[in-house]
N, C-alpha and C positions, 0 to 999 in steps of 0.2 A: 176543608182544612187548607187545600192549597191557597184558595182565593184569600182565603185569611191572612196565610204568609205573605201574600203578594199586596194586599193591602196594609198589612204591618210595615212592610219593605218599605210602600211609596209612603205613606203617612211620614215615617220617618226622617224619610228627604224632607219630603215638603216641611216638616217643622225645622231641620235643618237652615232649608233656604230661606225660612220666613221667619226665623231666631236675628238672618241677617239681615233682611228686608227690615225689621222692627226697629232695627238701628241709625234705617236711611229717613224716618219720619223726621218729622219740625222740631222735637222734642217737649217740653211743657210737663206738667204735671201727669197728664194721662199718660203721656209715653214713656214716662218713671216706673208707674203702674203698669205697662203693657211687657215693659222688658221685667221687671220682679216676677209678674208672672211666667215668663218666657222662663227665669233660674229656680222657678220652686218647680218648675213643670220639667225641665232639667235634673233637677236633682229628686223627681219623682214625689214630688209632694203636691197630687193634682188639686186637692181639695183646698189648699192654699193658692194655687196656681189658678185657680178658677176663680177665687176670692179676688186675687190681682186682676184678673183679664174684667170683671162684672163692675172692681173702682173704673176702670180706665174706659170703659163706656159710659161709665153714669157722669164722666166727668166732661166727656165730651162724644154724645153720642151721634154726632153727626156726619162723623169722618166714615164713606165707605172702607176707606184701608183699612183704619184697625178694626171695625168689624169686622172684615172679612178676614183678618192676620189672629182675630180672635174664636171666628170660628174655626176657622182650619186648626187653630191650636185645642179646638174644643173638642173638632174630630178627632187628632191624634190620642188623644186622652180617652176619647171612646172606644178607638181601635185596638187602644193596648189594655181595654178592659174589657173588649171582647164585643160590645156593642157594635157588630161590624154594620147592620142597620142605622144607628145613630150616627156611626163616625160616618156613611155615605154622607147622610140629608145635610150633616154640618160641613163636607167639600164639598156640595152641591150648592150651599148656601154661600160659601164664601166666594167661589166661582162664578158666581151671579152676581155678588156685590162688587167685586173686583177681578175681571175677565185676564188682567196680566198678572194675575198673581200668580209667584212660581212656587 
């Protein structure tokens, strides 16, 4: 239970920091998709938020930032559903695709 709290805690930041990072990208279509994502995931509506994050790779899947701004946004959403397993592998993912990301 504790590590749970403690991983709800960081996740939290980290979507925090990477709600503002999403804003420092090039812009373009995807990154329309990448922040709507970031405000349904905000306003806790993951299963749209997820819909958002899944256009915004398909439209430019080449970029390691927003894959990696989209999984860490994938982990948060697994963390505050309890998937403390799943929300690991997707910080661990994003962390490997983008080693500065805060």
């Amino acid at each position: 239970m504790f590590t749970k709290k403690i991983l709800m805690f960081i996740a939290g930041v980290m979507f925090c920091f990477n709600a503002a990072q999403a804003g420092q990208l090039l812009g373009g279509e995807a990154d329309k998709y990448l922040r709507d994502g970031i405000d349904k995931q905000k306003a806790g509506k993951y299963a749209e938020a997820e819909s958002y994050y899944k256009k915004a790779l398909m439209l430019d899947p080449s970029s390691p930032q927003r894959k990696a701004l989209v999984a860490n946004n994938r982990g948060v959403i697994l963390a505050e559903a309890g998937d403390i397993t799943g929300a690991e592998e997707q910080f661990k993912y994003a962390l490997a695709l983008d080693p500065e990301l805060k």
